[in-house]
Kinemage of the C-alpha trace (Angstrom):
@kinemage 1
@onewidth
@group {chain A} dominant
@subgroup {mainchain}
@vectorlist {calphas} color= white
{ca unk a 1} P 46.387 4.012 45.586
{ca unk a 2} L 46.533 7.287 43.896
{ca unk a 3} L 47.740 10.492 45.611
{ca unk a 4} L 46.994 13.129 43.431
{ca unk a 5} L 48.630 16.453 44.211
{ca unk a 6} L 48.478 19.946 42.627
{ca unk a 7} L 51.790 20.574 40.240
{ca unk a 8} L 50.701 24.314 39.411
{ca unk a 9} L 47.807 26.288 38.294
{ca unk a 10} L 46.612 25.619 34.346
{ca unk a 11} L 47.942 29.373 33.604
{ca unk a 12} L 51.487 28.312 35.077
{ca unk a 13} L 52.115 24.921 33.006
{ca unk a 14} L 54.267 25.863 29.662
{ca unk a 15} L 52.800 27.152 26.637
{ca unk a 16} L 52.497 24.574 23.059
{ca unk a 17} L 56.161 23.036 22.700
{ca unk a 18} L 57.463 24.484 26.203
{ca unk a 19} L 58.050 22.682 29.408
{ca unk a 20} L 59.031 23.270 32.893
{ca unk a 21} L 60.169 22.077 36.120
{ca unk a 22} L 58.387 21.771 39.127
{ca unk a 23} L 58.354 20.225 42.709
{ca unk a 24} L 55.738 18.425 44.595
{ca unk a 25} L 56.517 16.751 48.324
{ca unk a 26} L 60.136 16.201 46.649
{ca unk a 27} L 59.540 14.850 43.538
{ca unk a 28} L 61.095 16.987 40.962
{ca unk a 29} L 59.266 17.147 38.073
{ca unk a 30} L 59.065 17.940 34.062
{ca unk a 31} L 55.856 19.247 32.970
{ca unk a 32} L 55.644 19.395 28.932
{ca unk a 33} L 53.292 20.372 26.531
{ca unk a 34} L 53.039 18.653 23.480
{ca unk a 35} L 50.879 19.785 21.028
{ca unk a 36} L 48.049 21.106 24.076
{ca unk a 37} L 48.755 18.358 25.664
{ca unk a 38} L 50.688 17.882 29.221
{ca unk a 39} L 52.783 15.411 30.450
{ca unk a 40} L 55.050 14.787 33.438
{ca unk a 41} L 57.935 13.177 33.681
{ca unk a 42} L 60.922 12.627 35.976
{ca unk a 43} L 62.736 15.785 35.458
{ca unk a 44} L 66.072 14.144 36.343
{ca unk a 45} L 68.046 12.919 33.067
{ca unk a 46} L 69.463 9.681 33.735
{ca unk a 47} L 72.284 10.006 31.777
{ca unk a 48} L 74.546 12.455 34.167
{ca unk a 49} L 70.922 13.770 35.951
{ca unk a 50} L 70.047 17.114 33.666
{ca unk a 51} L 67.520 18.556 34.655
{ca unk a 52} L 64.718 17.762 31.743
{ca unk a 53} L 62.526 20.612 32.723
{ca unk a 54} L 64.910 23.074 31.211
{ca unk a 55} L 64.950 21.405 27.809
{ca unk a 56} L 63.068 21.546 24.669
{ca unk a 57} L 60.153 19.577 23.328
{ca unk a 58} L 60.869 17.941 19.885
{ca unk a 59} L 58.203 15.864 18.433
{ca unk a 60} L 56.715 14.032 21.224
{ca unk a 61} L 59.906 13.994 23.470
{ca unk a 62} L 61.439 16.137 26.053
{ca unk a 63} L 65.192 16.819 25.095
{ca unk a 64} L 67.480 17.212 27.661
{ca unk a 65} L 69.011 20.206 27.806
{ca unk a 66} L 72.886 18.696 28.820
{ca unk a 67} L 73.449 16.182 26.039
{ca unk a 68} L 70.430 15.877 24.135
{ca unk a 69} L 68.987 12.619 25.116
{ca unk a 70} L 65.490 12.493 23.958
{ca unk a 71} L 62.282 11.098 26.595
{ca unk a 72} L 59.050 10.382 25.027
{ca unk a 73} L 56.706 12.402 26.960
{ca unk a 74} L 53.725 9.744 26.407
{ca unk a 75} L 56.625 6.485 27.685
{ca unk a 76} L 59.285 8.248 29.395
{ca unk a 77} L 61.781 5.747 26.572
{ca unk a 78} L 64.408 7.277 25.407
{ca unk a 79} L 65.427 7.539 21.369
{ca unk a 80} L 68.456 6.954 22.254
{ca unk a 81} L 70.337 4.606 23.972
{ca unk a 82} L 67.838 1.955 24.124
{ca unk a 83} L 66.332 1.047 27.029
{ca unk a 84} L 67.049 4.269 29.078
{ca unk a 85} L 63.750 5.515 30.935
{ca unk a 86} L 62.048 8.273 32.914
{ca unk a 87} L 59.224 7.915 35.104
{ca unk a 88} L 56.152 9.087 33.334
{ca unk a 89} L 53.186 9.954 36.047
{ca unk a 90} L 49.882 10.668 35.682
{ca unk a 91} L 48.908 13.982 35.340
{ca unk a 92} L 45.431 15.738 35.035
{ca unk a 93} L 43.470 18.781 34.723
{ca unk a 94} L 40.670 19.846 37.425
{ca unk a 95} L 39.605 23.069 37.440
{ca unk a 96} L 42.210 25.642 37.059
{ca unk a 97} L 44.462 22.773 38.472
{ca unk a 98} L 47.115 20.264 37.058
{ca unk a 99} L 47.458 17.286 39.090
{ca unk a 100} L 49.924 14.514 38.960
{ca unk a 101} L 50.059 11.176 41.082
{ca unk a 102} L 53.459 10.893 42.053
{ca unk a 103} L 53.039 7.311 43.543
């Protein structure tokens, strides 16, 4: 079942090509936007646990800012090393809201 819970107001989330990090009930988490679009992720890296929320968006992926491993924001698969992952979670808009279902 979902829980939806508010991340941060719409004027909050990051600007075209930024992201951010945020918590909600102890769930850190990357917001992104990619091209208008948001997305959250896990915001910890799993390579040596960056934090992804102080990275950079690059195409559709969230780079992290330690040693550049790249999440797709849409998939949470990383470009490289193969089958490395984030948690991608389901995120919308309601109001002057951004949601995400952290289940």
């Amino acid at each position: 079942m979902a829980q939806w819970v508010r991340l941060c107001g719409l004027t909050e989330a990051p600007p075209v090509g930024g992201v951010m990090e945020a918590e909600v009930d102890g769930v850190q988490v990357c917001l992104a936007n990619v091209n208008g679009v948001l997305s959250a992720l896990d915001n910890i890296c799993p390579h040596r646990q960056g934090p992804l929320g102080q990275g950079w968006v690059e195409g559709e992926a969230v780079v992290c800012p330690w040693h550049s491993w790249a999440f797709n924001v849409k998939t949470g698969l990383a470009e490289y090393p193969a089958h490395e992952r984030v948690d991608v979670f389901p995120l919308r808009v309601e109001g002057q809201d951004v949601l995400v279902d952290i289940e």
